[in-house]
Each structure stands twice: as structure tokens, then as C-alpha cells.
PyMOL commands that place a pseudoatom at each C-alpha (Angstrom):
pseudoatom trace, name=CA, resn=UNK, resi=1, chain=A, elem=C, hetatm=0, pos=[-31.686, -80.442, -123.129]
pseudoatom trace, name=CA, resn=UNK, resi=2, chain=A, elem=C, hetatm=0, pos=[-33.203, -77.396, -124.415]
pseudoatom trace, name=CA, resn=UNK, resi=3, chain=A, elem=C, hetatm=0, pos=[-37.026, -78.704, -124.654]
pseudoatom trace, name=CA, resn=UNK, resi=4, chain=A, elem=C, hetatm=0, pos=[-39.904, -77.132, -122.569]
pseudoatom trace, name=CA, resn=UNK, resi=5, chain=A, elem=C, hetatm=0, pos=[-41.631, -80.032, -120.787]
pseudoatom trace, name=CA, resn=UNK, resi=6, chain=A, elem=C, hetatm=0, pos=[-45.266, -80.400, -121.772]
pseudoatom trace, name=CA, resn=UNK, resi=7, chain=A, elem=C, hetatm=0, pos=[-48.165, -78.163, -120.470]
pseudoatom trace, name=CA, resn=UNK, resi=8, chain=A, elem=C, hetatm=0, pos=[-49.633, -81.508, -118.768]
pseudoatom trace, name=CA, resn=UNK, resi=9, chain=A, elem=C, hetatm=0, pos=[-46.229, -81.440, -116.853]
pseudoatom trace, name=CA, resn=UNK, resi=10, chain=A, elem=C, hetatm=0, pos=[-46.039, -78.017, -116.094]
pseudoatom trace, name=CA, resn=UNK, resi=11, chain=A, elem=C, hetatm=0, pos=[-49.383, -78.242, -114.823]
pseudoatom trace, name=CA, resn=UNK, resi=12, chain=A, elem=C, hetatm=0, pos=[-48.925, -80.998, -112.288]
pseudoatom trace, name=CA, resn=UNK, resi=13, chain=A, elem=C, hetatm=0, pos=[-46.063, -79.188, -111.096]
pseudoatom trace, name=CA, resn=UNK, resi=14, chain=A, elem=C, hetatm=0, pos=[-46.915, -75.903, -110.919]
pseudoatom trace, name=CA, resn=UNK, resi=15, chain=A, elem=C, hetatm=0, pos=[-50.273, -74.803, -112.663]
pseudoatom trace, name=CA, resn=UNK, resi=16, chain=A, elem=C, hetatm=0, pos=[-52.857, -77.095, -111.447]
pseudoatom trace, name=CA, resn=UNK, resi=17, chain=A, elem=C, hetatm=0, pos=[-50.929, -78.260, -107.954]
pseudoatom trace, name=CA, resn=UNK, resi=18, chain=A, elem=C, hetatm=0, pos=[-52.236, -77.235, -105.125]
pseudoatom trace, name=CA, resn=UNK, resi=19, chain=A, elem=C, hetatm=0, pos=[-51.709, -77.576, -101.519]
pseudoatom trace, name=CA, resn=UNK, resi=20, chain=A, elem=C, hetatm=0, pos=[-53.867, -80.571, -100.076]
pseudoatom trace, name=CA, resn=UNK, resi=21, chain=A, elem=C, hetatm=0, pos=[-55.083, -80.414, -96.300]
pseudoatom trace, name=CA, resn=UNK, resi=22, chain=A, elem=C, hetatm=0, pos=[-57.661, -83.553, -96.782]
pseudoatom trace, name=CA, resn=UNK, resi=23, chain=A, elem=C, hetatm=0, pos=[-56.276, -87.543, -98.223]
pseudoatom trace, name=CA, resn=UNK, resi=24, chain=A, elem=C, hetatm=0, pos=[-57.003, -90.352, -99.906]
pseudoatom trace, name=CA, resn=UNK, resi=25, chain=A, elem=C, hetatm=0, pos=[-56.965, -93.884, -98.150]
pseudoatom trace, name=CA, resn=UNK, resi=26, chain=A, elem=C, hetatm=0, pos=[-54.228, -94.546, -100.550]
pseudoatom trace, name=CA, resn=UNK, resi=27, chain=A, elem=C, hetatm=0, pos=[-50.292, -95.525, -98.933]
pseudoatom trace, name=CA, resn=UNK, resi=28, chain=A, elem=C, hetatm=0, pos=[-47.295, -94.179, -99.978]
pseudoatom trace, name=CA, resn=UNK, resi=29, chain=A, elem=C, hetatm=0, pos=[-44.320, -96.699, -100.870]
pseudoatom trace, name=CA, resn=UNK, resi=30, chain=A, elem=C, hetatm=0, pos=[-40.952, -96.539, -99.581]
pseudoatom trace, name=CA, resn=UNK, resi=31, chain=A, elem=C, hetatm=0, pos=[-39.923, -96.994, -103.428]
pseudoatom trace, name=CA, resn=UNK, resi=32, chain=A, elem=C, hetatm=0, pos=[-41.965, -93.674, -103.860]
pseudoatom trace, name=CA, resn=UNK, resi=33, chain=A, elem=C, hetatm=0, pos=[-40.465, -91.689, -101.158]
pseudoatom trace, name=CA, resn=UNK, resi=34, chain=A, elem=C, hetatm=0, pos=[-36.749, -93.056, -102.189]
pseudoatom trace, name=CA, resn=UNK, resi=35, chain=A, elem=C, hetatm=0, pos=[-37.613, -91.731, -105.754]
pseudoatom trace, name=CA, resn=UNK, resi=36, chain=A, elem=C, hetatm=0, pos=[-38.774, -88.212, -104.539]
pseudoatom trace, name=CA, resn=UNK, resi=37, chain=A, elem=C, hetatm=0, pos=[-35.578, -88.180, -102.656]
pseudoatom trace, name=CA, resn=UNK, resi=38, chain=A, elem=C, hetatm=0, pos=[-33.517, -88.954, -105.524]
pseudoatom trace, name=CA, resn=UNK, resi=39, chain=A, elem=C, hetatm=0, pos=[-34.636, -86.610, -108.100]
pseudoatom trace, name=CA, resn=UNK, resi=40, chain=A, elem=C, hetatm=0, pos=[-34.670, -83.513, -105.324]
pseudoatom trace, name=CA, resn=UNK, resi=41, chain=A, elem=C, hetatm=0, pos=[-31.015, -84.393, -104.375]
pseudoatom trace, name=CA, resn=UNK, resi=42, chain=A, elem=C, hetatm=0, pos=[-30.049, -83.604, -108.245]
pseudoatom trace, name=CA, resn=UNK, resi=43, chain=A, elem=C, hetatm=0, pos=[-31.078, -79.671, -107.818]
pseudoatom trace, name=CA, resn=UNK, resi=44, chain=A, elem=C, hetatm=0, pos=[-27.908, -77.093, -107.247]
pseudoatom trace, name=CA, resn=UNK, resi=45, chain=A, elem=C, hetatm=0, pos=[-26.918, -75.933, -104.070]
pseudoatom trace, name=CA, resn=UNK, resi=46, chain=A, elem=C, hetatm=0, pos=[-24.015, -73.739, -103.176]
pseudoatom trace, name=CA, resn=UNK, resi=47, chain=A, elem=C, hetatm=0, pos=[-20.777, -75.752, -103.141]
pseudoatom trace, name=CA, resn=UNK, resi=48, chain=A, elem=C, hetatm=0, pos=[-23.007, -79.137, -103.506]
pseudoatom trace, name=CA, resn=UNK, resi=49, chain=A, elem=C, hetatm=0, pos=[-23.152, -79.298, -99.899]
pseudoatom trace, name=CA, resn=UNK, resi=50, chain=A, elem=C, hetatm=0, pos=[-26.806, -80.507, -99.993]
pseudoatom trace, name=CA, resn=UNK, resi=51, chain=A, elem=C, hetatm=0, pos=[-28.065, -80.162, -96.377]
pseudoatom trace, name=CA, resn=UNK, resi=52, chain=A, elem=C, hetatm=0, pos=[-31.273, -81.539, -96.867]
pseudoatom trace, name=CA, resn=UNK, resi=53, chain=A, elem=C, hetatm=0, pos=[-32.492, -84.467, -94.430]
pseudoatom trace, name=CA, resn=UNK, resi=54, chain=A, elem=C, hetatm=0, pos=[-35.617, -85.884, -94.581]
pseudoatom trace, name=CA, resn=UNK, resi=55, chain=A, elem=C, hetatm=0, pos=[-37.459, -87.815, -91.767]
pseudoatom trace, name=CA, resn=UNK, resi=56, chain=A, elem=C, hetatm=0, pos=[-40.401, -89.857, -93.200]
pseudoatom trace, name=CA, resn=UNK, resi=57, chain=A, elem=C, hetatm=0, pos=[-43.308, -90.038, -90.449]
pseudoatom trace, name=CA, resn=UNK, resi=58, chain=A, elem=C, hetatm=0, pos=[-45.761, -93.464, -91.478]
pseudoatom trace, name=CA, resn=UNK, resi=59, chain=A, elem=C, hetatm=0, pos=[-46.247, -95.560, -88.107]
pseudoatom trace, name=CA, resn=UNK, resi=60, chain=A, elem=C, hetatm=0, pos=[-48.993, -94.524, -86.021]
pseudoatom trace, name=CA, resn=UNK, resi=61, chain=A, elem=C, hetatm=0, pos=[-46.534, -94.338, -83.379]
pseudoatom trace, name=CA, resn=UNK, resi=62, chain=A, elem=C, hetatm=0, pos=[-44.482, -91.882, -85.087]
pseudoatom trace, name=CA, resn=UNK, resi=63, chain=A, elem=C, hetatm=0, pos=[-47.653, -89.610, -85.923]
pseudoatom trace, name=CA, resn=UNK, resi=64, chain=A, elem=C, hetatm=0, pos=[-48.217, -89.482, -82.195]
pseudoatom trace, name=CA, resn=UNK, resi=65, chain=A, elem=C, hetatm=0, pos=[-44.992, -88.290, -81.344]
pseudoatom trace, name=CA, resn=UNK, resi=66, chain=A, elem=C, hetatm=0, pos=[-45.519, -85.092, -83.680]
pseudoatom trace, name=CA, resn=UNK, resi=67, chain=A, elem=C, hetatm=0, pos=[-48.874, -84.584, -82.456]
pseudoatom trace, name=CA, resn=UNK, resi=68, chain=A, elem=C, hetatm=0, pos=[-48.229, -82.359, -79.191]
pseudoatom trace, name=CA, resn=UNK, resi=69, chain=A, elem=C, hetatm=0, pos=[-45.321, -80.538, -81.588]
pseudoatom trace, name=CA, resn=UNK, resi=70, chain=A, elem=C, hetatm=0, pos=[-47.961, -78.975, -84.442]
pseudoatom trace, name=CA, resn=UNK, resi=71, chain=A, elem=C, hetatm=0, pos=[-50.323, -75.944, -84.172]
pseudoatom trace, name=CA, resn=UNK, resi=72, chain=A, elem=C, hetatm=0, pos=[-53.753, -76.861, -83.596]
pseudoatom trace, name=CA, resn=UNK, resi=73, chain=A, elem=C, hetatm=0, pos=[-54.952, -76.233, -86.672]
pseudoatom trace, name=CA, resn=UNK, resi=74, chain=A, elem=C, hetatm=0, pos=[-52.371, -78.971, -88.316]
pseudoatom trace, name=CA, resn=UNK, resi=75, chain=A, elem=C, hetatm=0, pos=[-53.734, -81.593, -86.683]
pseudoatom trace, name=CA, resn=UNK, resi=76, chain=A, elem=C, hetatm=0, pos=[-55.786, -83.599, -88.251]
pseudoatom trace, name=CA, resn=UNK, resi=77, chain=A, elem=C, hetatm=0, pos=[-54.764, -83.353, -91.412]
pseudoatom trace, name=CA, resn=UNK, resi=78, chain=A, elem=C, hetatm=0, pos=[-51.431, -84.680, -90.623]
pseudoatom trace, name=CA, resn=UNK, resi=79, chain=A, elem=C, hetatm=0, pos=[-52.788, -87.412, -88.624]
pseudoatom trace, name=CA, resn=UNK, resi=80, chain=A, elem=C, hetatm=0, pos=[-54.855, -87.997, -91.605]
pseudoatom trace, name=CA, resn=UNK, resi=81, chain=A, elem=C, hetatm=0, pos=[-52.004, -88.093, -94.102]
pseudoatom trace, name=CA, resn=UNK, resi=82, chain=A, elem=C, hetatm=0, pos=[-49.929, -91.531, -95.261]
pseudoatom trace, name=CA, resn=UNK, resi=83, chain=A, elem=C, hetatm=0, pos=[-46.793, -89.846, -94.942]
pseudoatom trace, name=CA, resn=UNK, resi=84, chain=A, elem=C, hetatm=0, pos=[-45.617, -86.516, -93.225]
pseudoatom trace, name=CA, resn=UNK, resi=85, chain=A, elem=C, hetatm=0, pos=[-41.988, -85.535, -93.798]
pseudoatom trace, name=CA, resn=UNK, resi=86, chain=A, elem=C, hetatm=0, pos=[-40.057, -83.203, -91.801]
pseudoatom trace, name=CA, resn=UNK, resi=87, chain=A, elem=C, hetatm=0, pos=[-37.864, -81.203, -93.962]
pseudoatom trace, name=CA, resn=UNK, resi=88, chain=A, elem=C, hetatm=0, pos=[-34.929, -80.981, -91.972]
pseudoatom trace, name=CA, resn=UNK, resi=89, chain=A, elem=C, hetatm=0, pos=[-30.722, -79.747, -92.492]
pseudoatom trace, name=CA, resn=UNK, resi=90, chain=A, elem=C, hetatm=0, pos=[-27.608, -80.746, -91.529]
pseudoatom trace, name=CA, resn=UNK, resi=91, chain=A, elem=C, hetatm=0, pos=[-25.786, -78.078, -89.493]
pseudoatom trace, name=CA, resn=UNK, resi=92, chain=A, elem=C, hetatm=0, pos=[-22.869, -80.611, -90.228]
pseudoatom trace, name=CA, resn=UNK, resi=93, chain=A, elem=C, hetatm=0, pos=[-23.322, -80.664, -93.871]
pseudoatom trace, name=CA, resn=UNK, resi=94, chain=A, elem=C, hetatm=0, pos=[-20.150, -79.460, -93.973]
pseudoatom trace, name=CA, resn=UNK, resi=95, chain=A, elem=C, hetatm=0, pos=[-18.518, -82.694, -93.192]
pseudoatom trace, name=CA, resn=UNK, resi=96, chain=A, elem=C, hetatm=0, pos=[-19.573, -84.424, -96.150]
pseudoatom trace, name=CA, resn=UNK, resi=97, chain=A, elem=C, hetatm=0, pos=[-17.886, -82.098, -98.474]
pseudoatom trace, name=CA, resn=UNK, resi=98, chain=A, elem=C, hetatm=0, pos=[-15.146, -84.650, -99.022]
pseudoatom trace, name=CA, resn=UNK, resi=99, chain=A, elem=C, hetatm=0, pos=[-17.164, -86.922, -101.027]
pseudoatom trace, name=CA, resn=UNK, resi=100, chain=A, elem=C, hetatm=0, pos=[-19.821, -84.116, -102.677]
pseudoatom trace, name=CA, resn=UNK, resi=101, chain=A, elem=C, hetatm=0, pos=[-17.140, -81.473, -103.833]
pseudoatom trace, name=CA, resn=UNK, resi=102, chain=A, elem=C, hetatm=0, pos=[-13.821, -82.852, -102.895]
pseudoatom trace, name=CA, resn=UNK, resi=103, chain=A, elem=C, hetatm=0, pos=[-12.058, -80.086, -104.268]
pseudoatom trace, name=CA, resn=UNK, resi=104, chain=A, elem=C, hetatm=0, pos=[-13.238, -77.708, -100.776]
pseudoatom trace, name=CA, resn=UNK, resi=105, chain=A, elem=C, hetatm=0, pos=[-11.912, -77.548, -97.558]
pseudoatom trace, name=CA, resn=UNK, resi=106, chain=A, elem=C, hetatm=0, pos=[-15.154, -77.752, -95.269]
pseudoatom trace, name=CA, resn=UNK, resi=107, chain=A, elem=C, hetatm=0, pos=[-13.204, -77.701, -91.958]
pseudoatom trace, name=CA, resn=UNK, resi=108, chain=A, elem=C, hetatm=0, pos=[-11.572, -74.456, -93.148]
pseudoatom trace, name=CA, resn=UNK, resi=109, chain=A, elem=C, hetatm=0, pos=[-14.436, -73.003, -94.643]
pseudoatom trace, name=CA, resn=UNK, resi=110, chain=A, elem=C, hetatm=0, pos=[-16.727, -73.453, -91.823]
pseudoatom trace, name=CA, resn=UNK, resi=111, chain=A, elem=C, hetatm=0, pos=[-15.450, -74.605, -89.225]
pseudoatom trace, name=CA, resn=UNK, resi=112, chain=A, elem=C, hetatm=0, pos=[-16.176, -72.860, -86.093]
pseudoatom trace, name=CA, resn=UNK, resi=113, chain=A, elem=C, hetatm=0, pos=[-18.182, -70.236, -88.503]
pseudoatom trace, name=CA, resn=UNK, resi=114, chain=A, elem=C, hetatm=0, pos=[-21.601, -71.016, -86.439]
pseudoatom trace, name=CA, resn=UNK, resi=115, chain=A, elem=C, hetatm=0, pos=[-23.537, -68.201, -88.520]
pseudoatom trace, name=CA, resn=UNK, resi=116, chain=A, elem=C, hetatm=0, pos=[-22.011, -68.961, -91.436]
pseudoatom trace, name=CA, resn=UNK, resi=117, chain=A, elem=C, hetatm=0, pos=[-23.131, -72.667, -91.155]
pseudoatom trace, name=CA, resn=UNK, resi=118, chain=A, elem=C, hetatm=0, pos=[-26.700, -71.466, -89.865]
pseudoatom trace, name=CA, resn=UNK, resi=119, chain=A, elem=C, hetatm=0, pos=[-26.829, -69.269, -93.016]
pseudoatom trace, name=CA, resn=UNK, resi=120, chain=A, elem=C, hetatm=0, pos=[-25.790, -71.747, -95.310]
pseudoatom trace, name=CA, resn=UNK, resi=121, chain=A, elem=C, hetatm=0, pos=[-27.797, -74.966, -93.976]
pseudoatom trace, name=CA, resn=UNK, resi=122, chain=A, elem=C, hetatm=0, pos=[-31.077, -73.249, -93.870]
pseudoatom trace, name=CA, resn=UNK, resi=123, chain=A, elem=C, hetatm=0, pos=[-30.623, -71.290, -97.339]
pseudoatom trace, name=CA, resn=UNK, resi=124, chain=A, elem=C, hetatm=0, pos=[-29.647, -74.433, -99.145]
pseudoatom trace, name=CA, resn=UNK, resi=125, chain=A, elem=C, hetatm=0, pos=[-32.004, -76.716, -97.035]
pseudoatom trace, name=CA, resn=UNK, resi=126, chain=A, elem=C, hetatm=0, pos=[-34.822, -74.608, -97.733]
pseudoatom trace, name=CA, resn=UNK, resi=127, chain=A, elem=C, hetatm=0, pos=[-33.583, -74.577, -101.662]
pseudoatom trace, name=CA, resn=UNK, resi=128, chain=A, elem=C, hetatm=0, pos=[-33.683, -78.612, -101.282]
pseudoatom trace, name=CA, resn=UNK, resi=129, chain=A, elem=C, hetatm=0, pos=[-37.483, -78.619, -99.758]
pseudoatom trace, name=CA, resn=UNK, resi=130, chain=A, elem=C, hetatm=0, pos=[-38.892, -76.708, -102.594]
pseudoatom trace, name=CA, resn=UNK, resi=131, chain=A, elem=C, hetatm=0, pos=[-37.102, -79.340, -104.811]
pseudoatom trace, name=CA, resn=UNK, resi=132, chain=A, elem=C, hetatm=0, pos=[-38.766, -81.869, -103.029]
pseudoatom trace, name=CA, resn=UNK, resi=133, chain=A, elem=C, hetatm=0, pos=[-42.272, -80.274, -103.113]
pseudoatom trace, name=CA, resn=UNK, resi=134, chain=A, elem=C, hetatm=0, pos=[-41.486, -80.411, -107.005]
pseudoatom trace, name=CA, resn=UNK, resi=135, chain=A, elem=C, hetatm=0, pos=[-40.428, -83.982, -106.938]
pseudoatom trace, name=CA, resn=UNK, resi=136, chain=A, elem=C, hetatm=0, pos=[-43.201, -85.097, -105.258]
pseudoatom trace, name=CA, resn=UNK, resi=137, chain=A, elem=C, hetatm=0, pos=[-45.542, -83.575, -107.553]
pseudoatom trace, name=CA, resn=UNK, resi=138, chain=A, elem=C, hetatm=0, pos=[-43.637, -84.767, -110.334]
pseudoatom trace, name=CA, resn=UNK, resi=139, chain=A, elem=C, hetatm=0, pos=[-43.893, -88.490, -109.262]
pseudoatom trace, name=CA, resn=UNK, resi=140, chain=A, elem=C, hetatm=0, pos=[-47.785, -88.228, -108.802]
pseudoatom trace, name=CA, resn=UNK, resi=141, chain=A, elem=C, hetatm=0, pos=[-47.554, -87.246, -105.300]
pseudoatom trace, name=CA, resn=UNK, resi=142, chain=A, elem=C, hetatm=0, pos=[-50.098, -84.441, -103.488]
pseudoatom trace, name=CA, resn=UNK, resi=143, chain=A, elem=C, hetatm=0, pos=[-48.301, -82.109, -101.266]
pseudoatom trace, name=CA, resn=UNK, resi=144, chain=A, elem=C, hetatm=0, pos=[-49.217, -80.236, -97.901]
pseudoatom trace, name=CA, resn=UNK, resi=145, chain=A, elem=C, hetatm=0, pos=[-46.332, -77.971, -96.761]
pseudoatom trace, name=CA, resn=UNK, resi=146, chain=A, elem=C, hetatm=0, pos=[-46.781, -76.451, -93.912]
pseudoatom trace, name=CA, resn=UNK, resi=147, chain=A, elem=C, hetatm=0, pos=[-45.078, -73.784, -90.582]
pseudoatom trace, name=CA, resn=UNK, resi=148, chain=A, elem=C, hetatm=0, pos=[-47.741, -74.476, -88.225]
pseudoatom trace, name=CA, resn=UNK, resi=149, chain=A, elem=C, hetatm=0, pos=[-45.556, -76.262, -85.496]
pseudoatom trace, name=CA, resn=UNK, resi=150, chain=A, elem=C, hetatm=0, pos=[-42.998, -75.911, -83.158]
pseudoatom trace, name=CA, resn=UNK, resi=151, chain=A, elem=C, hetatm=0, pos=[-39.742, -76.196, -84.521]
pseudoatom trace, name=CA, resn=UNK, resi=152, chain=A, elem=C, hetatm=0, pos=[-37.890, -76.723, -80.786]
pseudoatom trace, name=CA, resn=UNK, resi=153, chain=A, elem=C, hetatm=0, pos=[-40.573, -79.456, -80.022]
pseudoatom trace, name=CA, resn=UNK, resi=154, chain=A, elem=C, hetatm=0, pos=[-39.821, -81.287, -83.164]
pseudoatom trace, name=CA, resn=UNK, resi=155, chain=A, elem=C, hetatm=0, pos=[-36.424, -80.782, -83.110]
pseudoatom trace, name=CA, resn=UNK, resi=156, chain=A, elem=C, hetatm=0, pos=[-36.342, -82.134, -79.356]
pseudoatom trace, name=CA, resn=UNK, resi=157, chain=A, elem=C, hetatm=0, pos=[-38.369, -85.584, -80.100]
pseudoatom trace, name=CA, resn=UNK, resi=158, chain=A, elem=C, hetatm=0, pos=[-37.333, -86.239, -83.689]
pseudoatom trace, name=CA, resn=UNK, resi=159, chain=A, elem=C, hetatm=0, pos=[-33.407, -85.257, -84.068]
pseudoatom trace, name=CA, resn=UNK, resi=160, chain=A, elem=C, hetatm=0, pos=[-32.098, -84.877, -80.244]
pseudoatom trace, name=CA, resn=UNK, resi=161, chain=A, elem=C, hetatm=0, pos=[-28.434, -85.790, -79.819]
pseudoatom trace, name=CA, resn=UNK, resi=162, chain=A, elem=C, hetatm=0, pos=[-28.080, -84.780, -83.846]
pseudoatom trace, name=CA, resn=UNK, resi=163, chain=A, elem=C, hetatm=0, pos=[-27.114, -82.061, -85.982]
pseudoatom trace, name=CA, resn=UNK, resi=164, chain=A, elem=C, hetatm=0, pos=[-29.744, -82.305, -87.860]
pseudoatom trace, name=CA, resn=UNK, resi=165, chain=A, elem=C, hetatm=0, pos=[-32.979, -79.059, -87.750]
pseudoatom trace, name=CA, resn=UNK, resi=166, chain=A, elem=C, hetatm=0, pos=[-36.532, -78.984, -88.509]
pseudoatom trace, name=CA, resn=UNK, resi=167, chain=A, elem=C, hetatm=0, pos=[-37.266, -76.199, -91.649]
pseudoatom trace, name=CA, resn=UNK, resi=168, chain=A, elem=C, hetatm=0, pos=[-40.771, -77.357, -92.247]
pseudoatom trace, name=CA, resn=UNK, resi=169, chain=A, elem=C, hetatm=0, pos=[-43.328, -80.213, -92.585]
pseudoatom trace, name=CA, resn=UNK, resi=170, chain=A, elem=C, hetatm=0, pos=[-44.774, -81.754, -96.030]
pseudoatom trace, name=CA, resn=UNK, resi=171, chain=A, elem=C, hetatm=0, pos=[-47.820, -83.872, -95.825]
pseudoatom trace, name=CA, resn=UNK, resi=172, chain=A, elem=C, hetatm=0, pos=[-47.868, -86.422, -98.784]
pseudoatom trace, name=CA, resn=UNK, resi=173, chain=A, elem=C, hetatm=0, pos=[-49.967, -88.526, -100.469]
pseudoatom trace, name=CA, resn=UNK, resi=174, chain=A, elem=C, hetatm=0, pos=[-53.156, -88.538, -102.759]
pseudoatom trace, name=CA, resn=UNK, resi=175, chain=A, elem=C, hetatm=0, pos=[-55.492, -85.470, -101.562]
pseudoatom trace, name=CA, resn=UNK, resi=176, chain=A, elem=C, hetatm=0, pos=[-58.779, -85.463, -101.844]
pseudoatom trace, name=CA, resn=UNK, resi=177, chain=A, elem=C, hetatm=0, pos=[-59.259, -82.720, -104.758]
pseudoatom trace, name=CA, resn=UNK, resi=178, chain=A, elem=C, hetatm=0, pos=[-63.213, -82.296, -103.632]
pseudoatom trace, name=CA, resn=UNK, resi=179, chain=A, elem=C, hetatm=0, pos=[-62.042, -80.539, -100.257]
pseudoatom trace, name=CA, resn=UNK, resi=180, chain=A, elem=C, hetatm=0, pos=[-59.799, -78.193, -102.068]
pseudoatom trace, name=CA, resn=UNK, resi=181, chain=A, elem=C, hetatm=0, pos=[-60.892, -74.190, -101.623]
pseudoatom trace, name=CA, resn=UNK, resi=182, chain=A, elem=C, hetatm=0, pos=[-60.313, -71.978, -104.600]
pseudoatom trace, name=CA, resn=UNK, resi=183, chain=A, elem=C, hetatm=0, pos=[-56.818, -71.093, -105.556]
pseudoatom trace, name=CA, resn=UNK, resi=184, chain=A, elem=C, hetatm=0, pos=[-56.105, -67.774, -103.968]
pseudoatom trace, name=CA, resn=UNK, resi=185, chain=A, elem=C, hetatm=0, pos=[-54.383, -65.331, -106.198]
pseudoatom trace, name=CA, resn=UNK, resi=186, chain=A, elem=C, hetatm=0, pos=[-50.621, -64.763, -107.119]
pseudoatom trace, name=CA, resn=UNK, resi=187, chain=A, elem=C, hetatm=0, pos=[-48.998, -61.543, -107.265]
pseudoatom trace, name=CA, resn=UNK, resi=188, chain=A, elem=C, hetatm=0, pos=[-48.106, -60.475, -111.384]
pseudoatom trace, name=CA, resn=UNK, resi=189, chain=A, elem=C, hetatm=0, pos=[-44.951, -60.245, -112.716]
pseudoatom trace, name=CA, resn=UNK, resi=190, chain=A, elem=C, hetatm=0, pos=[-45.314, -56.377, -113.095]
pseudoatom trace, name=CA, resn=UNK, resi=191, chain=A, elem=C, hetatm=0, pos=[-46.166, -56.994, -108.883]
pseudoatom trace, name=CA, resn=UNK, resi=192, chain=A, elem=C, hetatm=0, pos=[-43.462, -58.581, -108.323]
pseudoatom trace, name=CA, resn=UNK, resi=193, chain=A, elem=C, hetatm=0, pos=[-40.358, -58.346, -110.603]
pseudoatom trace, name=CA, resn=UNK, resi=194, chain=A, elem=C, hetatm=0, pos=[-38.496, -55.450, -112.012]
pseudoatom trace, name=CA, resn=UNK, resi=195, chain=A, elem=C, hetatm=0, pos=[-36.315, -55.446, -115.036]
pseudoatom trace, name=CA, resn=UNK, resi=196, chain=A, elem=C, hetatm=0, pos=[-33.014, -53.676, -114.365]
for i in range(1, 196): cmd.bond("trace and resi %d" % i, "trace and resi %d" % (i + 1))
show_as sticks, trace
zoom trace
């Protein structure tokens, strides 16, 4: 358990990656999208409550209905791309702690705790999205995360009637490497870090 992964693998996670705005013609299979599921469900969160939820957007139909809900520059590369995937939590994650850490009281611990749940939902969800952004990559997948849309509009024609919230949008499939712009910089660790 203590061996680095190759430099090929940290490059197609995090070196040479980059975020795609233009796609192949190539699909995306629903074997694919269960497999970057199940590797980012395996990261930690707090108290394995795992409030990630993931709404897959293929159909033409369902690329429509997102339409009117993105900023205008979004547009047409997420009409363009096989798959976008709202990155969504579970303000009831909560209730599944039963079966994912069976040891906790949810009710107790959150019930009725609105901020608390907020809090803990987005933290955790957001935690889940970046492991999905890395299990994506790692499975061969291109990635196109993304803010630029309204998270009321989305949550009103996607997860009405649910407990379920938008966090952000991911684009995936094979980009088109040709359109990419050059990688802006990074702040250093000297930028960015202290040692206490």
C-alpha cells in the first residue's frame, strides 16, 4: 500500500489533465459512468455519510432541460458534451447512516440541525466531486467542471420534490486536446502553504 503510482498516472490525473471545453464524437457508457461512481464513493468523508448524488445528463431531451439553467458562456460546450453530470448532495444524507456507519445516531446528530446539515452536505459533497473529477480522469475520461449556472434553476427542473442540491456541473467525455489554451499557472508551495 505504500507505492507511489507511476508518473504516467500521476500525469493523467493531475499533471497533464486539463479542463476540456471542446469533445470528441466519442459516447460515454453507462458501464463507464457506474465505474467513475464506484471508485469516487471509496474516498473518506466525515462519518461516511457520503452525500454525493450524481445526475447523468445523455438524452437530447435532458440537455435541453439544462439549457435555459447555464450561463451563456456554458452553452455549447455542454450541449456539445456526451455526458454532463450535475454534482449534486443529499441534505438527507443523514438518513442513510444506518447502513454506512451504523454505529451513529443520524436523527440525533442532525436532526432538526438545518445548518449543521447544510454545512456538512456541501463540505463532504464537494469532497466527493473532486473525487469524481479524479475518477474520471483515472478511467480515461476528460473532464469540464464548471459554476457557470444557476443553481435554483437546476435545482428546480432536475431534483424538485427531493432533497437532493446542485454543487456544480462536470462535462465528460473525450476532449478535443487541439482546442485546449495553455495551462495557466498555479500558485507555489512557498505561495501557498506554510510550515508551522
Amino acid at each position: 500500500m505504500n507505492e507511489f503510482l507511476s508518473d504516467t498516472g500521476l500525469d493523467k490525473i493531475f499533471r497533464q489533465a486539463r479542463t476540456h471545453t471542446a469533445w470528441c464524437g466519442e459516447t460515454v457508457s453507462d458501464v463507464l459512468l457506474e465505474a467513475v461512481y464506484d471508485l469516487a464513493k471509496m474516498g473518506p468523508t466525515s462519518m461516511n455519510g457520503c452525500p454525493l448524488r450524481v445526475a447523468f445528463l445523455r438524452s437530447g431531451a435532458a440537455k435541453e432541460k439544462l439549457r435555459p439553467c447555464l450561463s451563456a458562456g456554458n452553452v455549447e460546450q455542454t450541449m456539445a458534451a456526451p455526458v454532463t453530470a450535475i454534482i449534486a448532495y443529499d441534505l438527507a444524507f443523514y438518513e442513510w447512516l444506518p447502513k454506512l456507519a451504523p454505529r451513529r445516531d443520524g436523527a440525533k446528530i442532525f436532526g432538526g440541525k438545518e445548518a449543521l446539515i447544510q454545512e456538512t452536505a456541501m463540505r463532504n459533497g464537494s469532497l466527493q466531486g473532486a473525487y469524481f473529477i479524479i475518477a474520471a480522469r483515472a478511467l480515461g475520461l476528460d473532464c469540464g467542471p464548471m459554476s457557470g449556472f444557476s443553481r435554483a434553476k437546476v435545482d428546480a427542473a432536475f431534483f424538485a420534490g427531493t432533497t437532493w442540491r446542485s454543487n456544480f456541473l462536470c462535462n465528460l467525455g473525450h476532449g478535443d486536446p487541439a482546442a485546449l489554451r495553455p495551462r495557466a499557472a498555479r500558485l507555489d508551495f512557498d505561495e501557498a502553504c506554510r510550515l508551522l
